[in-house]
C-alpha positions as CSV (number, residue, x, y, z in Angstrom):
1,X,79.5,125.5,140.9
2,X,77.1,126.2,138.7
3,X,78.6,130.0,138.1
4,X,81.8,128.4,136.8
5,X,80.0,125.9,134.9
6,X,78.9,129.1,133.0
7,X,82.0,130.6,132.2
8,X,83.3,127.2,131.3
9,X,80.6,126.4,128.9
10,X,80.6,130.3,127.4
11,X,84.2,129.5,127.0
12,X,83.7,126.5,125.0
13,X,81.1,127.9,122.7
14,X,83.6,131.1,122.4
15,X,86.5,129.1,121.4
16,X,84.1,126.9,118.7
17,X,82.7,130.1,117.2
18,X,86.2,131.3,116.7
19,X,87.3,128.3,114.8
20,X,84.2,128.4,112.8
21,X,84.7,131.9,111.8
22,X,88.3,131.3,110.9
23,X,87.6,127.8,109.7
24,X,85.1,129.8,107.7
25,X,87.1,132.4,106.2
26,X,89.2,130.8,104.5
27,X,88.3,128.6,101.5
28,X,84.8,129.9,101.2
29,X,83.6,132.1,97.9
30,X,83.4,135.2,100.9
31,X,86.8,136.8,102.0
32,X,86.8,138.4,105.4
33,X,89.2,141.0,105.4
34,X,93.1,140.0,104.7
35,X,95.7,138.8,102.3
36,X,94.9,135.7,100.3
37,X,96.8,133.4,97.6
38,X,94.2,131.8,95.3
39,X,94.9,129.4,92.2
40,X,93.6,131.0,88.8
41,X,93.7,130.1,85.2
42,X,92.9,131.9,82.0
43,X,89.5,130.5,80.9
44,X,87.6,130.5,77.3
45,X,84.8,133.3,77.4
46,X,81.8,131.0,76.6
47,X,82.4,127.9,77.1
48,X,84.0,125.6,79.7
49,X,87.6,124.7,79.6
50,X,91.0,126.3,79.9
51,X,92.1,129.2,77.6
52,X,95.2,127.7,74.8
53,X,96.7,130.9,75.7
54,X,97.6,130.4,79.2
55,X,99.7,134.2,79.7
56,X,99.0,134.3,83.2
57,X,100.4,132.6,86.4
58,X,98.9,130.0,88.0
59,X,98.1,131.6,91.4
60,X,96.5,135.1,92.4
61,X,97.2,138.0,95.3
62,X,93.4,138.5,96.6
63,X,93.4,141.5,99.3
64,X,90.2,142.2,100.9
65,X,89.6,145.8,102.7
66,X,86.2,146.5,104.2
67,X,84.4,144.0,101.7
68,X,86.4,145.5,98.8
69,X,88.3,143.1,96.2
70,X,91.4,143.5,95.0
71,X,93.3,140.8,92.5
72,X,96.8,140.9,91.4
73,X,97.8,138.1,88.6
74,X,101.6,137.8,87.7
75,X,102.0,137.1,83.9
76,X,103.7,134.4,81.7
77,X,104.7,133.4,78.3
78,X,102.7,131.1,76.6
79,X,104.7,128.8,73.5
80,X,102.3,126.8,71.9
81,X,103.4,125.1,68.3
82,X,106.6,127.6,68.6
83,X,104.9,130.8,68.9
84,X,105.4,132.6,71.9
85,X,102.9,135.2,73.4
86,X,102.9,137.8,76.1
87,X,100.0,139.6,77.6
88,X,100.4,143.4,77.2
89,X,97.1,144.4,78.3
90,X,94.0,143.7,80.4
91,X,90.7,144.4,80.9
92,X,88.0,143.4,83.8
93,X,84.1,143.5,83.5
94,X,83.0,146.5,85.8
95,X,79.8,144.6,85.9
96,X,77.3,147.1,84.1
97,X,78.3,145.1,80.4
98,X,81.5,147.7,80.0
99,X,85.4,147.0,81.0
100,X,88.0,148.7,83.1
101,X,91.9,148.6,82.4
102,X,93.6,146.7,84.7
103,X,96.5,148.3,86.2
104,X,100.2,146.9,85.2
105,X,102.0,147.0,88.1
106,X,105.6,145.8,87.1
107,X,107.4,145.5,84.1
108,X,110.0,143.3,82.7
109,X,113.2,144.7,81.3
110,X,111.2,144.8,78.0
111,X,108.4,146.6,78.9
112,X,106.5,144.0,79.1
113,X,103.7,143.5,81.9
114,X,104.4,141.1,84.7
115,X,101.5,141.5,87.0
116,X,98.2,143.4,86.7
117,X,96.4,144.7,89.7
118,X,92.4,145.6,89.3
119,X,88.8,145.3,91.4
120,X,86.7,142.9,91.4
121,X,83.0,142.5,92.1
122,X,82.1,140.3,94.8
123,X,79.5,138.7,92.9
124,X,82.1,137.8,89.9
125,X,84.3,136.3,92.6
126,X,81.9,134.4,94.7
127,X,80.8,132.7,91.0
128,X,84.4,131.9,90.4
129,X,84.6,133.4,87.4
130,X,85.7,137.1,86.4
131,X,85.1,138.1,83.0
132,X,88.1,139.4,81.1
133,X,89.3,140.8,77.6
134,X,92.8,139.9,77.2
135,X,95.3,141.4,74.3
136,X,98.8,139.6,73.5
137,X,101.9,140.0,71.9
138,X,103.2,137.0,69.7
139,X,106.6,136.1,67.9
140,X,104.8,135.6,65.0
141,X,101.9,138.0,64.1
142,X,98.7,136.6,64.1
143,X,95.9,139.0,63.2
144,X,93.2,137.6,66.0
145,X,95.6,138.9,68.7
146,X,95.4,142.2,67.7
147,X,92.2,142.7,69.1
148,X,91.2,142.6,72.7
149,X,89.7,139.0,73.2
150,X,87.2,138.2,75.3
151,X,87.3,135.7,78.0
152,X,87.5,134.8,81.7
153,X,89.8,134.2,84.9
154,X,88.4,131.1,87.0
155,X,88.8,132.1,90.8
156,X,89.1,128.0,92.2
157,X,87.7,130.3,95.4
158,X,87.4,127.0,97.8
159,X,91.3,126.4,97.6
160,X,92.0,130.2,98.5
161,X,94.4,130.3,101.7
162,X,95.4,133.7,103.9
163,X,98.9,134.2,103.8
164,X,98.6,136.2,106.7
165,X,95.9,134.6,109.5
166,X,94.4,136.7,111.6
167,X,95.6,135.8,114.8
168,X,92.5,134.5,117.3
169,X,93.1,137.6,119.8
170,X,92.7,139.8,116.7
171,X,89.2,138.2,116.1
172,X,88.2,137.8,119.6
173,X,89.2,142.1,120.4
174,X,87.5,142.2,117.3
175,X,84.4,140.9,118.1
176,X,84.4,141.9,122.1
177,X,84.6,145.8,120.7
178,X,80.9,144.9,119.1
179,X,77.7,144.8,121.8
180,X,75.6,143.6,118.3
181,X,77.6,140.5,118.0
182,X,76.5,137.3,119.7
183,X,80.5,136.2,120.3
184,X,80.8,139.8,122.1
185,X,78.3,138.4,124.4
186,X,80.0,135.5,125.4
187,X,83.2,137.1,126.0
188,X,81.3,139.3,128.4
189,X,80.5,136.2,130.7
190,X,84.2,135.8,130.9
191,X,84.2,139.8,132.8
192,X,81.7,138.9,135.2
């Protein structure tokens, strides 16, 4: 009796640190690895509050690889007292006070950039903002736009969702294949 009040009880505790893990994953500022939608929006550089030149869609691709980041944005034109703009380029703080190009990784039938693809720091996407210097076409030239201009893309990181959950025998083959890790030790109750 008291054998199979073991396994029943490591069984319990096996299946609640599963939940919690996945419970876990998703929504918090830390990605475990996988595929993620997260909303985003185009944020002034210094000060709080949402960027009048709002050129990029309202949700992000987040793929995390081995603790690596990866962002995709799609972009979008912003109108705003009948100007229209278009982002052409982008640039993301490599997080030593410098900037890397983002990648475009599709076009419109202009030319124009519909989604940029580029790293990002775990620490810049744990504090929910990645810092940025944008550059934009308008219908109407405007001289400030011909510069790159600085500013940021908040990351709401507690509304991000996995569009493709790992599955709980994933995370339980996972974590039996691990003699280190406490949920591998209760799974080996379940072999005795």
């Amino acid at each position: 009796m008291k054998k199979t009040m073991k396994k029943v009880l490591a069984m319990v505790l096996a299946l609640a640190a599963v939940l919690t893990i996945a419970v876990a994953s998703v929504g918090a500022a830390t990605l475990s690895d996988g595929t993620y939608t997260v909303p985003v929006k185009l944020w002034k550089a210094s000060s709080d509050g949402a960027s009048m030149a709002q050129v990029i869609g309202d949700n992000a691709t987040v793929e995390v690889k081995d603790g690596a980041i990866t962002m995709t944005v799609t972009t979008k034109q912003m109108e705003m007292m009948g100007i229209t703009g278009d982002l052409t380029g982008l640039r993301v703080s490599d997080g030593k006070g410098g900037y890397v190009d983002a990648t475009v990784t599709s076009t419109d039938a202009n030319g124009l950039p519909t989604a940029f693809t580029f790293p990002v720091a775990a620490s810049d996407y744990e504090s929910g903002y990645i810092k940025v210097q944008e550059k934009a076409k308008t219908s109407i030239p405007v001289d400030a736009m011909d510069d790159w201009m600085d500013a940021r893309i908040k990351v709401d990181t507690a509304a991000a969702k996995e569009t493709a959950p790992t599955s709980t025998v994933d995370v339980l083959t996972s974590a039996s294949k691990s003699d280190s890790n406490p949920l591998a030790k209760i799974l080996a109750l379940f072999k005795k």
